[in-house]
N, C-alpha and C positions, 0 to 999 in steps of 0.2 A: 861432736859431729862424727856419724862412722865413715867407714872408707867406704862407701859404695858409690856405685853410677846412678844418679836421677833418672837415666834413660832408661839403660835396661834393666838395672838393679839389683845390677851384682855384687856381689860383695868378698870379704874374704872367707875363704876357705882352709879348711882344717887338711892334710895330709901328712904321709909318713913313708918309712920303709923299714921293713926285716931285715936285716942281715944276718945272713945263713953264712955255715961252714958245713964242710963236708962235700960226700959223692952222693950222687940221691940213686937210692934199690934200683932203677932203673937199670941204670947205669953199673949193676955189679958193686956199689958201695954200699956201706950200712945207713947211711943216710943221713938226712940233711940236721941238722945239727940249729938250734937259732940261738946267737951267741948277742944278740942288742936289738932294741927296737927304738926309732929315733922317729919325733914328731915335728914338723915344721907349720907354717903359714905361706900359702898363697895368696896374696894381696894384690889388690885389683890396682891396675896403674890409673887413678884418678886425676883429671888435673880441670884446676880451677878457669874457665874459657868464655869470653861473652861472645858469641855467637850472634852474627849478622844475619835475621830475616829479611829476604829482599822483600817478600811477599806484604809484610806486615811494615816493612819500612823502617826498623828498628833492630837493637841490640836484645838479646836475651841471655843474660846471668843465669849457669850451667854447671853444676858437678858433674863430669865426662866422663865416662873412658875413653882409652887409646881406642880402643874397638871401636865404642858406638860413638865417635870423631870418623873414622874411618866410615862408618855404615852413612853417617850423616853426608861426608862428600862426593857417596854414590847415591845413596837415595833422594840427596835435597833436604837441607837442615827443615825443613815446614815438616816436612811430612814423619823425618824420625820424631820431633818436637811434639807433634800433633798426637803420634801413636802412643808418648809415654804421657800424654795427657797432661803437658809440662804450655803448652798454648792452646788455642782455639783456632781452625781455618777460618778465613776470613769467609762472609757470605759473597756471591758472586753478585754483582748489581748487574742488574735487567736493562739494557740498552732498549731507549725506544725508538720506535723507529719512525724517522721524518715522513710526516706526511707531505707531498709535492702536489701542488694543486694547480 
């Protein structure tokens, strides 16, 4: 199973850095100098969450992120759930209306 979010579907990411020595011409030195280059991982903070729909009246089993945890308890877990196409909105039922005679 990878590390990614179901929601937004991110994943991890590849990064690095150079490490320079030296003065850089700029600055009156002979210049920058690259003495190592080092590669890491960015890894998405996933966590396994069953998420209460009021709307649907039920639990929904979820790979998260911290982030889109965060976006769901601003936006309202239906609608971030709905946008990654992880549920369905419910339809809206047509109230009739009493006829008084």
């Amino acid at each position: 199973m990878t590390r990614a979010c179901e929601v937004s579907g991110r994943g991890t990411q590849v990064g690095g850095s150079i490490i320079r020595r030296g003065i850089a011409k700029k600055k009156g030195g002979i210049g920058l100098r690259t003495t190592g280059h080092s590669t890491r991982k960015f890894k998405v903070n996933v966590q396994d969450r069953k998420l209460w729909v009021p709307e649907l009246n039920t639990f929904v089993s979820v790979r998260i992120s911290a982030r889109s945890l965060k976006d769901s308890a601003r936006k309202g877990v239906l609608n971030v759930l709905a946008e990654a196409g992880i549920v369905k909105r419910p339809k809206n039922k047509k109230k009739k209306a009493k006829a008084n005679a």
